[in-house]
mmCIF file of the N, C-alpha and C atoms, coordinates in Angstrom:
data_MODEL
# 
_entry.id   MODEL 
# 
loop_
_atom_site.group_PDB 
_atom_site.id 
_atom_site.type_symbol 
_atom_site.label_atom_id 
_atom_site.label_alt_id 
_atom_site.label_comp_id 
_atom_site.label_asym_id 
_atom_site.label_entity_id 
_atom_site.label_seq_id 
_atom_site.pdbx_PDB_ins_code 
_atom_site.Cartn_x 
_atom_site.Cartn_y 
_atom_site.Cartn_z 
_atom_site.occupancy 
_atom_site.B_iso_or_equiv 
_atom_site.pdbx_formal_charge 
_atom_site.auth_seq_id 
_atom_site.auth_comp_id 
_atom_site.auth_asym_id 
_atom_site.auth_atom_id 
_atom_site.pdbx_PDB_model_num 
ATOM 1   N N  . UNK A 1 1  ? -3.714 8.909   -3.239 1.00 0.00 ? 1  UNK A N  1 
ATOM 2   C CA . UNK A 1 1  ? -4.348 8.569   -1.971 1.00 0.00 ? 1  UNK A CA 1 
ATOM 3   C C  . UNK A 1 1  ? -4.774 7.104   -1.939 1.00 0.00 ? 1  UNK A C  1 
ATOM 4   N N  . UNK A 1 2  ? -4.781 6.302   -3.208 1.00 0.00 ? 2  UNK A N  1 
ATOM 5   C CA . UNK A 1 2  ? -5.434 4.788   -3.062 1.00 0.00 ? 2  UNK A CA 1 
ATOM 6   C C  . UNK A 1 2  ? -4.078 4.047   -2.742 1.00 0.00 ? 2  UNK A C  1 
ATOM 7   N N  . UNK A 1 3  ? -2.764 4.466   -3.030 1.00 0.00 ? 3  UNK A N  1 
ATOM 8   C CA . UNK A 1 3  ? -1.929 3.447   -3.139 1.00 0.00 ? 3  UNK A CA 1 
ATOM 9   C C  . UNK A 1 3  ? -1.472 3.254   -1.626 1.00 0.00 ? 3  UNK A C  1 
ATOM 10  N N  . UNK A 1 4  ? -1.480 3.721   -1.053 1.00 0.00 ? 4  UNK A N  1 
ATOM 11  C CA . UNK A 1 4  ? -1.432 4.294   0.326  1.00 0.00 ? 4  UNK A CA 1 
ATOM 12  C C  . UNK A 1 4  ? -2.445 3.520   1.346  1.00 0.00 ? 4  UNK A C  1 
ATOM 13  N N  . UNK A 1 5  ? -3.953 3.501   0.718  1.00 0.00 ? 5  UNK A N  1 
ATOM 14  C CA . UNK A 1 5  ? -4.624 2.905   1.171  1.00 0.00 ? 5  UNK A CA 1 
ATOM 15  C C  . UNK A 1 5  ? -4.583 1.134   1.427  1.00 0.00 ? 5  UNK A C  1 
ATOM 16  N N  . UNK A 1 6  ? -4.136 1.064   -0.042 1.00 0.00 ? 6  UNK A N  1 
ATOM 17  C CA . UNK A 1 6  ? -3.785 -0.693  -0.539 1.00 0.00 ? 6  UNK A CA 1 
ATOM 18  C C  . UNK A 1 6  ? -3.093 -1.017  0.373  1.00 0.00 ? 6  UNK A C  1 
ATOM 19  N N  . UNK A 1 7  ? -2.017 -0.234  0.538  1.00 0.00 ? 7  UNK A N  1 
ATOM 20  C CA . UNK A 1 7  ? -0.777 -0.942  1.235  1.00 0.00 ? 7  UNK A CA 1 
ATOM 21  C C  . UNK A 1 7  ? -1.218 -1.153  2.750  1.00 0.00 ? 7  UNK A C  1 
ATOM 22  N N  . UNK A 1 8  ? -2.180 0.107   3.394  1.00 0.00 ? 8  UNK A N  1 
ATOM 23  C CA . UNK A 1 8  ? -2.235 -0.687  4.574  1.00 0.00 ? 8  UNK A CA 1 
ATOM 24  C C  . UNK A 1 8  ? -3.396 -1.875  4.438  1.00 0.00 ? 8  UNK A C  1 
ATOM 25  N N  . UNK A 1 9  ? -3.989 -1.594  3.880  1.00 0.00 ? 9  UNK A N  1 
ATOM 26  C CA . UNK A 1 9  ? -4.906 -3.268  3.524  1.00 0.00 ? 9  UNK A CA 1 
ATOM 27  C C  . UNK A 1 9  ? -4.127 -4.262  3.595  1.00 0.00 ? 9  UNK A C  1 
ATOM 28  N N  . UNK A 1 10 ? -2.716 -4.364  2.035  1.00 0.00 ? 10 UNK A N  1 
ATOM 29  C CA . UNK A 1 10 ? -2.255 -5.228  1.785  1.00 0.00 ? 10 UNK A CA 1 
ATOM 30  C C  . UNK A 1 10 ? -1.266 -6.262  3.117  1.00 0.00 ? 10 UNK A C  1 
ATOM 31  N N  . UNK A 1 11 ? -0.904 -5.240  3.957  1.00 0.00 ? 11 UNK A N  1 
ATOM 32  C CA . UNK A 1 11 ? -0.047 -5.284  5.484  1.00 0.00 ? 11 UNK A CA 1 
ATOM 33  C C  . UNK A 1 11 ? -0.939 -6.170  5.994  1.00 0.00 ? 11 UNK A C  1 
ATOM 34  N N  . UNK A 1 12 ? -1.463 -5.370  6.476  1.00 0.00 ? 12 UNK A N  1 
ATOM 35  C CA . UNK A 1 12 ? -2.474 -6.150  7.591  1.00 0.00 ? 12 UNK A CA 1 
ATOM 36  C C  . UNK A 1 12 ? -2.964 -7.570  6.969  1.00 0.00 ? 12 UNK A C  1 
ATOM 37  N N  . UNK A 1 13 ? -3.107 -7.911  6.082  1.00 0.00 ? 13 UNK A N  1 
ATOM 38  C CA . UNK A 1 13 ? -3.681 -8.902  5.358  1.00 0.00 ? 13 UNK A CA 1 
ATOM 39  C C  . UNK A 1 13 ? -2.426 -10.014 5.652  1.00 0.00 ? 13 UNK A C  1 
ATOM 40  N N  . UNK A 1 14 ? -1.017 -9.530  5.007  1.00 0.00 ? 14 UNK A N  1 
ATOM 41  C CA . UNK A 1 14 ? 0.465  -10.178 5.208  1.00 0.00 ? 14 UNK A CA 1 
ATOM 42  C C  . UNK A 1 14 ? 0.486  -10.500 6.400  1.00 0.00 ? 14 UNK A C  1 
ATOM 43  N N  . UNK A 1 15 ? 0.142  -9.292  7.415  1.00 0.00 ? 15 UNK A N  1 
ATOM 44  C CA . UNK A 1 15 ? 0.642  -9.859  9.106  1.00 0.00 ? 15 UNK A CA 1 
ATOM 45  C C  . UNK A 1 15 ? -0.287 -10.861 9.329  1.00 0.00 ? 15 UNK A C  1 
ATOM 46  N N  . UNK A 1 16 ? -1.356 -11.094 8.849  1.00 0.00 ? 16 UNK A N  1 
ATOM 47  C CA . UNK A 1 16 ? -2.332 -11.979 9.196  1.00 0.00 ? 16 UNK A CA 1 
ATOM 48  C C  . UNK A 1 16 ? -1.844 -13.715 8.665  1.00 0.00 ? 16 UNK A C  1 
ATOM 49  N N  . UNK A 1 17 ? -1.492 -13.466 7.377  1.00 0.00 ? 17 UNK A N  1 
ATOM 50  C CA . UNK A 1 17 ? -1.101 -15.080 6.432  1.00 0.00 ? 17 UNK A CA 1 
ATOM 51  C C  . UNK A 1 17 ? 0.438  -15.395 7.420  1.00 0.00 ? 17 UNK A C  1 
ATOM 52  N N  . UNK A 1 18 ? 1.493  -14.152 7.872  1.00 0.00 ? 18 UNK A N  1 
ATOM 53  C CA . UNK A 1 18 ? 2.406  -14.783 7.936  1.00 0.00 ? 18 UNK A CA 1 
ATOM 54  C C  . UNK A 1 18 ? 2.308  -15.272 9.907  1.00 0.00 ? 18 UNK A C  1 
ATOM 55  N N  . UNK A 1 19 ? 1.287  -14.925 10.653 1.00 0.00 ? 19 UNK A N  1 
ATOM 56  C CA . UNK A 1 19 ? 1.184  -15.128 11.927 1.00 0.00 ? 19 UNK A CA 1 
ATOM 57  C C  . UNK A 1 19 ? 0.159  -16.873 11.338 1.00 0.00 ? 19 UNK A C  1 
ATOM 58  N N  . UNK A 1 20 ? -0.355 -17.054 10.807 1.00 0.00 ? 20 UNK A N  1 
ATOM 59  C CA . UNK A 1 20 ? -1.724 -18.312 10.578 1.00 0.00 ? 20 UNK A CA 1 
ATOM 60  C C  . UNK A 1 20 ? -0.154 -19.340 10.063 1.00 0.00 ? 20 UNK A C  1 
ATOM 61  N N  . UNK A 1 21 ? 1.020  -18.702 9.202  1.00 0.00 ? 21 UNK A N  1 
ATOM 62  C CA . UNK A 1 21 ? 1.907  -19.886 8.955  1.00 0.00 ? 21 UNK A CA 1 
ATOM 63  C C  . UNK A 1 21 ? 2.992  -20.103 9.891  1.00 0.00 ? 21 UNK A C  1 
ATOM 64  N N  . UNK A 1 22 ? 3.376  -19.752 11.012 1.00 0.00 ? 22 UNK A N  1 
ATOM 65  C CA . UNK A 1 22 ? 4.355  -19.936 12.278 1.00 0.00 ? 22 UNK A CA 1 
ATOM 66  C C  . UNK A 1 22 ? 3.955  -21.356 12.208 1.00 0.00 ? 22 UNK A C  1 
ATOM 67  N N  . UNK A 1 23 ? 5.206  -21.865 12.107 1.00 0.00 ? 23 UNK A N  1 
ATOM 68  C CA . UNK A 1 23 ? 5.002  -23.271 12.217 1.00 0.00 ? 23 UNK A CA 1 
ATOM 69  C C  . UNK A 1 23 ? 4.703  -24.065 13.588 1.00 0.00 ? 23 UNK A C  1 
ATOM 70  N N  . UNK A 1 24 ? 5.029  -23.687 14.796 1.00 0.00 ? 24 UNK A N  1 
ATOM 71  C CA . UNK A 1 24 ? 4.759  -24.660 15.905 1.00 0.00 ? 24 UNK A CA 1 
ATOM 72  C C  . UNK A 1 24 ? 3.369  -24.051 16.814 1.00 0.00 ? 24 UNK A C  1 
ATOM 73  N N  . UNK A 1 25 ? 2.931  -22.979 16.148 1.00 0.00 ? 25 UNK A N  1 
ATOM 74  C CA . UNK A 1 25 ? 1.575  -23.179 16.832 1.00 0.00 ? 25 UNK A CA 1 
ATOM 75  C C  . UNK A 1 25 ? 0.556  -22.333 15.561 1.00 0.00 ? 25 UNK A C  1 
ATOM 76  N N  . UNK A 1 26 ? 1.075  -22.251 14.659 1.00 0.00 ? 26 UNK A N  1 
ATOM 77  C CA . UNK A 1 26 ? -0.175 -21.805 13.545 1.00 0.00 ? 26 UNK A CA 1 
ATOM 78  C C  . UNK A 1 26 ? -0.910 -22.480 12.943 1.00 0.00 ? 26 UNK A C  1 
ATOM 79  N N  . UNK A 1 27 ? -1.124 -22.708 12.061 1.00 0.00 ? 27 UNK A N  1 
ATOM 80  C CA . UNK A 1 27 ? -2.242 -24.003 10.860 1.00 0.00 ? 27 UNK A CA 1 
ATOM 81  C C  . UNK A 1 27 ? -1.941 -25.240 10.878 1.00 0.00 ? 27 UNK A C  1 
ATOM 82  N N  . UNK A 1 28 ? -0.257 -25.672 10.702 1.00 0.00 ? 28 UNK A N  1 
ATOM 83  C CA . UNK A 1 28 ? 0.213  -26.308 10.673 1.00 0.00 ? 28 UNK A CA 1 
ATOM 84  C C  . UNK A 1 28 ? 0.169  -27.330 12.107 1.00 0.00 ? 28 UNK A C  1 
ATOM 85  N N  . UNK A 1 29 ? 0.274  -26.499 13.158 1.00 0.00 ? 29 UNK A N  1 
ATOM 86  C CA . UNK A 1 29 ? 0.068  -26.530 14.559 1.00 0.00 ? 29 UNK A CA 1 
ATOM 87  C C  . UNK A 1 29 ? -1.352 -27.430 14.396 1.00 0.00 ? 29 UNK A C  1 
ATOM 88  N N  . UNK A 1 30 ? -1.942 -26.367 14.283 1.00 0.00 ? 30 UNK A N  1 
ATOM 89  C CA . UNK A 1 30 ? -3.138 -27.348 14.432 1.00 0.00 ? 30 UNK A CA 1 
ATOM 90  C C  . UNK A 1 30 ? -3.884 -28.813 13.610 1.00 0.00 ? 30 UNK A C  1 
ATOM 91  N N  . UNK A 1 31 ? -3.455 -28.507 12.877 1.00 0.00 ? 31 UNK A N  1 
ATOM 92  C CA . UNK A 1 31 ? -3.558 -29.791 11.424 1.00 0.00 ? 31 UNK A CA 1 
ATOM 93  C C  . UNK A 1 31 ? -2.784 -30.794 12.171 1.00 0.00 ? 31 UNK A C  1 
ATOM 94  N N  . UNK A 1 32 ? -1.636 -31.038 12.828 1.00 0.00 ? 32 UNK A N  1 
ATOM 95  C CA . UNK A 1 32 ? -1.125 -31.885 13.128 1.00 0.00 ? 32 UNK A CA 1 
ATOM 96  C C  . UNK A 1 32 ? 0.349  -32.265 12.632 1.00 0.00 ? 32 UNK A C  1 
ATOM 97  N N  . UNK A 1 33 ? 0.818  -30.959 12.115 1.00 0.00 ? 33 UNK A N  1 
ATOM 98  C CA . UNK A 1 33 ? 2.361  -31.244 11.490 1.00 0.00 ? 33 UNK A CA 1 
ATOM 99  C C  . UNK A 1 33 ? 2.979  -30.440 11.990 1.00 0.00 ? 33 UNK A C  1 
ATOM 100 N N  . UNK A 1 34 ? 3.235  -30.201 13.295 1.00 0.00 ? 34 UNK A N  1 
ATOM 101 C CA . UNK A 1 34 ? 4.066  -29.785 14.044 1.00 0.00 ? 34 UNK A CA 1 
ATOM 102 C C  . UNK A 1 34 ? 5.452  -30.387 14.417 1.00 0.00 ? 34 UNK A C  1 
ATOM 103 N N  . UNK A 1 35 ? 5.301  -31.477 14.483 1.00 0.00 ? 35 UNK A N  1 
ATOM 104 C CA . UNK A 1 35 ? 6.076  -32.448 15.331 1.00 0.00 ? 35 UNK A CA 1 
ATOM 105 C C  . UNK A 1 35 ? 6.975  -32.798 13.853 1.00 0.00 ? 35 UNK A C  1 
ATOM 106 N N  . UNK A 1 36 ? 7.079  -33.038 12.778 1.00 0.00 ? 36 UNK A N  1 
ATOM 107 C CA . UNK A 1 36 ? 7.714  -33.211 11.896 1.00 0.00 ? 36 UNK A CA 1 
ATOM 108 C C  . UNK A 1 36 ? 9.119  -32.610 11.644 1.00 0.00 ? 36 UNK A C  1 
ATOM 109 N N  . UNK A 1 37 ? 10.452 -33.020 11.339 1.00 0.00 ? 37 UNK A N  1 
ATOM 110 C CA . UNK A 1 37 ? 11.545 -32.425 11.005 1.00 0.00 ? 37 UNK A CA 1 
ATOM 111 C C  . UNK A 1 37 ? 11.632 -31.662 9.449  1.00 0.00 ? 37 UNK A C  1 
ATOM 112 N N  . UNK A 1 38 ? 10.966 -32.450 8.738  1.00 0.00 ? 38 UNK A N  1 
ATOM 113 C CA . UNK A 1 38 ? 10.515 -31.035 7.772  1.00 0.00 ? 38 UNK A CA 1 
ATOM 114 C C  . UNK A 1 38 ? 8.901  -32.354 7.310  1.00 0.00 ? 38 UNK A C  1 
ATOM 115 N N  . UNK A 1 39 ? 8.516  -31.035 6.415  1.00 0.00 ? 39 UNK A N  1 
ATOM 116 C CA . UNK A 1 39 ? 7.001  -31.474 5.855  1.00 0.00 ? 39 UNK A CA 1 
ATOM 117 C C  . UNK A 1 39 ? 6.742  -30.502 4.836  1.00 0.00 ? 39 UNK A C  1 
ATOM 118 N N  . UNK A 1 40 ? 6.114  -31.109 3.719  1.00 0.00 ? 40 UNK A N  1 
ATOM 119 C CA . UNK A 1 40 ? 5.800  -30.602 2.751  1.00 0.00 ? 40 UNK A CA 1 
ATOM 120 C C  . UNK A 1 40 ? 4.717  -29.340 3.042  1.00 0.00 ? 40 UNK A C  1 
ATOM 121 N N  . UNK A 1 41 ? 4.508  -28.231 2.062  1.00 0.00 ? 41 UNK A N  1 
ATOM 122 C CA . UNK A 1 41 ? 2.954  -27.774 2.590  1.00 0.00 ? 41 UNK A CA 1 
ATOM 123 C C  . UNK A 1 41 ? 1.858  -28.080 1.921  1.00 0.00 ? 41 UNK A C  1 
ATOM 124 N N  . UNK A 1 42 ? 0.904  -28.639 1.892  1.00 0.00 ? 42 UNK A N  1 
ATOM 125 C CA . UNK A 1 42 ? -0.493 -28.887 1.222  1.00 0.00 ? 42 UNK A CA 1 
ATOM 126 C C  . UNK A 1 42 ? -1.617 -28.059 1.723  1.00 0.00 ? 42 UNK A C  1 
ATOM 127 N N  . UNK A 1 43 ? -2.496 -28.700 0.247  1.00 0.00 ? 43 UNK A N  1 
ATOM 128 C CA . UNK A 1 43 ? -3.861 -28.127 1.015  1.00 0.00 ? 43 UNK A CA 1 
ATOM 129 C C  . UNK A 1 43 ? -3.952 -26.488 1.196  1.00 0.00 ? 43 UNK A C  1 
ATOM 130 N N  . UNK A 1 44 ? -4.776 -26.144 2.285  1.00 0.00 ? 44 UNK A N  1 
ATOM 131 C CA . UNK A 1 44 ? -4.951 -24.757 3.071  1.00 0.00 ? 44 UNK A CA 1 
ATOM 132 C C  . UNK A 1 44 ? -3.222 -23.869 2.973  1.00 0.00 ? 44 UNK A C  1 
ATOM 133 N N  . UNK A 1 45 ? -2.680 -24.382 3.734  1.00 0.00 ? 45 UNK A N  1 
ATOM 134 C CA . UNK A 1 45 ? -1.206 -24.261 3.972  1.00 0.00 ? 45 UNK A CA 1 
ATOM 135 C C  . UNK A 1 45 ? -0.459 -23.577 2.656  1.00 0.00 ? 45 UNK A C  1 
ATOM 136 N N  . UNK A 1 46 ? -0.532 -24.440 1.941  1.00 0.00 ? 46 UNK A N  1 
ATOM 137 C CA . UNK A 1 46 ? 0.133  -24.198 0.367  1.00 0.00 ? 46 UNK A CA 1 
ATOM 138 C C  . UNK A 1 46 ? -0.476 -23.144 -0.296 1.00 0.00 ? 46 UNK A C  1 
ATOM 139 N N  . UNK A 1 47 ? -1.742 -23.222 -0.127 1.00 0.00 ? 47 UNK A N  1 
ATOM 140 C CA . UNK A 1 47 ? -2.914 -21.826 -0.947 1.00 0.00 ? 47 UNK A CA 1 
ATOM 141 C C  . UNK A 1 47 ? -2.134 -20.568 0.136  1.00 0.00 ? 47 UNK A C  1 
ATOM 142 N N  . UNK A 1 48 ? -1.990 -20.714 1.672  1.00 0.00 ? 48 UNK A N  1 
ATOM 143 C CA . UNK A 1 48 ? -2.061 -19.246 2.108  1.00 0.00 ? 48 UNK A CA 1 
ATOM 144 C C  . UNK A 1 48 ? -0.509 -19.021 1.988  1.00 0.00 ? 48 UNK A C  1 
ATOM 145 N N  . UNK A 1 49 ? 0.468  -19.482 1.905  1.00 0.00 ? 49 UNK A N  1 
ATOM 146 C CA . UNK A 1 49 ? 1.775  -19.637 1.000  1.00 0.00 ? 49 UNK A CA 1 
ATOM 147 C C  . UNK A 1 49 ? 2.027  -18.953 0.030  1.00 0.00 ? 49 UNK A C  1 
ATOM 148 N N  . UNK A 1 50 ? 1.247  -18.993 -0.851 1.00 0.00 ? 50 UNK A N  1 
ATOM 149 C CA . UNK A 1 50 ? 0.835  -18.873 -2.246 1.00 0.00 ? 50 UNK A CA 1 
ATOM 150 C C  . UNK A 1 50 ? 0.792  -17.330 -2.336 1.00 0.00 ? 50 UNK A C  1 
ATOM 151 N N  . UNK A 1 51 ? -0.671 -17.162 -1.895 1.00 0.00 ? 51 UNK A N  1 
ATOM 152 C CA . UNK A 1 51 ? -1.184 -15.909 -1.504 1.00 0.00 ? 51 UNK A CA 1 
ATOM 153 C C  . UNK A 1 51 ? -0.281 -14.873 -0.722 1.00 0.00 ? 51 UNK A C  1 
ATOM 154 N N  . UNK A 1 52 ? 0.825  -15.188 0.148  1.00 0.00 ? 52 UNK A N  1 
ATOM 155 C CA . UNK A 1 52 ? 1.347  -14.292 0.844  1.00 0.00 ? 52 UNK A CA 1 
ATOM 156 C C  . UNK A 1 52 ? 2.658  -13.910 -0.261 1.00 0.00 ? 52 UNK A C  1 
ATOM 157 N N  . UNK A 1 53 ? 3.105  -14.698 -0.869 1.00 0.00 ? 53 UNK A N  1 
ATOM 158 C CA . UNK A 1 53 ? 4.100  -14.398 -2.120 1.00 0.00 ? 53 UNK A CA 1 
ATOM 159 C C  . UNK A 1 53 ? 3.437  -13.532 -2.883 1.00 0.00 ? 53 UNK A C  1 
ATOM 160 N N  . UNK A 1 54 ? 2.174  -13.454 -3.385 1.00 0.00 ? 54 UNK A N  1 
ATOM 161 C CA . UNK A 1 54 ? 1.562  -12.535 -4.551 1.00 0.00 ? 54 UNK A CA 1 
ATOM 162 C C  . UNK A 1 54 ? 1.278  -11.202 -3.315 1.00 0.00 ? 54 UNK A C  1 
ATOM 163 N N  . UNK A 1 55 ? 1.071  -11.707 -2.300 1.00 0.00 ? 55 UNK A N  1 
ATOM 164 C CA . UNK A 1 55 ? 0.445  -10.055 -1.667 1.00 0.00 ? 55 UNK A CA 1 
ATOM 165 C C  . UNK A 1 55 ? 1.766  -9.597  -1.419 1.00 0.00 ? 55 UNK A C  1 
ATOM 166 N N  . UNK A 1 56 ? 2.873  -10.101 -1.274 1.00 0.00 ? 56 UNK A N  1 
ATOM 167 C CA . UNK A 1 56 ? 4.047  -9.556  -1.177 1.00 0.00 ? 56 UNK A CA 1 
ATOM 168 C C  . UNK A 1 56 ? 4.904  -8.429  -2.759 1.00 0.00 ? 56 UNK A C  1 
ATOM 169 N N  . UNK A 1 57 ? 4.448  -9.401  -3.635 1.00 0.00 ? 57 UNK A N  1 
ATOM 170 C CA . UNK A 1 57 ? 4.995  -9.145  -4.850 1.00 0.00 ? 57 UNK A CA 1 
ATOM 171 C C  . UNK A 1 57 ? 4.295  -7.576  -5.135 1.00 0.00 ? 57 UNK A C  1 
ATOM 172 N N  . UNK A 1 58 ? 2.916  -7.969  -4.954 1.00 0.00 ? 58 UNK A N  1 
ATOM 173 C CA . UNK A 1 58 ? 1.783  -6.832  -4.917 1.00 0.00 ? 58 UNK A CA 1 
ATOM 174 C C  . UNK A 1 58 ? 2.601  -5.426  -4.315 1.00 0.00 ? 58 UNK A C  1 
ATOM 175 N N  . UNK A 1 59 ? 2.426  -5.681  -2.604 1.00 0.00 ? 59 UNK A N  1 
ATOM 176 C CA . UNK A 1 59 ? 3.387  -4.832  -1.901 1.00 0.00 ? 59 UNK A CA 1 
ATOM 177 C C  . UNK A 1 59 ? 4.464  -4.206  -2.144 1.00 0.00 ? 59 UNK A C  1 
ATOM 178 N N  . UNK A 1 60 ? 5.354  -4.717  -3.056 1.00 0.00 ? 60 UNK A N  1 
ATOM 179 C CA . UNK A 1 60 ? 6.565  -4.029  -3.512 1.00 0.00 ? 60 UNK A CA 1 
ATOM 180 C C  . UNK A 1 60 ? 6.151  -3.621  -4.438 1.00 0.00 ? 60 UNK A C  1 
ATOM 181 N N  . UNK A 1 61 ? 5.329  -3.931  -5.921 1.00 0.00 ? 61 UNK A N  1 
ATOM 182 C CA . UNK A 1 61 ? 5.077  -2.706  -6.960 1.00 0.00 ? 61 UNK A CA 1 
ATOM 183 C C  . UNK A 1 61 ? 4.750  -1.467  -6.236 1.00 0.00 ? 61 UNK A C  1 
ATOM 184 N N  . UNK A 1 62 ? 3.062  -1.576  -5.226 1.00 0.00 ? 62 UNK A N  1 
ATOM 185 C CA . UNK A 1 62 ? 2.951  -0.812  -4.808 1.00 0.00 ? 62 UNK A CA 1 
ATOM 186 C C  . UNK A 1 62 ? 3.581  0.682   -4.559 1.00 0.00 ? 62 UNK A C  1 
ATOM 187 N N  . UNK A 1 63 ? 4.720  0.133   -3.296 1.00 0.00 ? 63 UNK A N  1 
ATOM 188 C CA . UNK A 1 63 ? 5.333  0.733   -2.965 1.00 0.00 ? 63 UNK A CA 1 
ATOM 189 C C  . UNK A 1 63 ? 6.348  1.395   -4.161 1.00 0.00 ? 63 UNK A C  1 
ATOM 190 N N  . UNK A 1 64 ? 6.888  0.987   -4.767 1.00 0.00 ? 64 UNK A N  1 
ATOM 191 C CA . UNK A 1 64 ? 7.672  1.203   -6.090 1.00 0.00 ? 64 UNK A CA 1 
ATOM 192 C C  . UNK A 1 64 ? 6.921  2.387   -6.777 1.00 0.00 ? 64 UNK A C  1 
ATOM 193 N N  . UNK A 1 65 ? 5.500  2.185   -6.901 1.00 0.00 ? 65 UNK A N  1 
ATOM 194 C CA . UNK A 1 65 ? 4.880  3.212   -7.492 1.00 0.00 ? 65 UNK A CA 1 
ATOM 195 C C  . UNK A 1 65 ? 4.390  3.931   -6.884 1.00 0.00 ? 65 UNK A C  1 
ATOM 196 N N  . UNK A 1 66 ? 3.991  4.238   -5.274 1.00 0.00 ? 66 UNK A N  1 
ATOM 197 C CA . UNK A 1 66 ? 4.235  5.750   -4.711 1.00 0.00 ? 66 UNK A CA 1 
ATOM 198 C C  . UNK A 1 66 ? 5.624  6.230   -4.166 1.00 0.00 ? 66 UNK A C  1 
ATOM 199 N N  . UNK A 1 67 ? 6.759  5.655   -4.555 1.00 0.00 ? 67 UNK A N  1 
ATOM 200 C CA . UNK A 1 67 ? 7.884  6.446   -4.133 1.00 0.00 ? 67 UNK A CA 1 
ATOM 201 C C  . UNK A 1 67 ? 7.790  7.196   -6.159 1.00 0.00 ? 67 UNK A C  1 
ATOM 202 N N  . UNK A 1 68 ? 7.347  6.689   -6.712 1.00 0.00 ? 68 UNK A N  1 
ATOM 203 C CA . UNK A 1 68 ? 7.388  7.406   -8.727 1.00 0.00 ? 68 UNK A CA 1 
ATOM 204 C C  . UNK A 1 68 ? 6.847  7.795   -8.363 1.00 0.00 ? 68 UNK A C  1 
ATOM 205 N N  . UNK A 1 69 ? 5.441  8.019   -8.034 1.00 0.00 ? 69 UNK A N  1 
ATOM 206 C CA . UNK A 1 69 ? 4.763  9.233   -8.275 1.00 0.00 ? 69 UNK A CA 1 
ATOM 207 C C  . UNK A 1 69 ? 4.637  10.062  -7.159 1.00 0.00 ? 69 UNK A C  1 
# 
């Protein structure tokens, strides 16, 4: 019953980092690197980047381990 729980935590958390990184009107948007043909990510940007790769990675054990058990 917890793994189940995680995952919708872990979701909602993902839909949240990957709607804040849309590039022409999310973080980036607002910081001021919109207008760029490419741009590095720093800062804020790079941390919630970061974070959405591990909550992702997270997400698939997860899942991996309530389809085993």
């Amino acid at each position: 019953m917890i793994i189940p729980t995680l995952q919708i935590i872990i979701s909602v958390a993902l839909i949240i980092l990957i709607l804040v990184q849309e590039r022409s009107s999310g973080l980036s948007g607002i910081l001021g690197g919109g207008g760029e043909v490419y741009s590095q990510r720093r800062g804020l940007e790079k941390g919630f980047f970061g974070l959405t790769v591990v909550l992702v990675i997270v997400f698939a054990v997860l899942s991996l381990l309530n389809f085993v058990f």
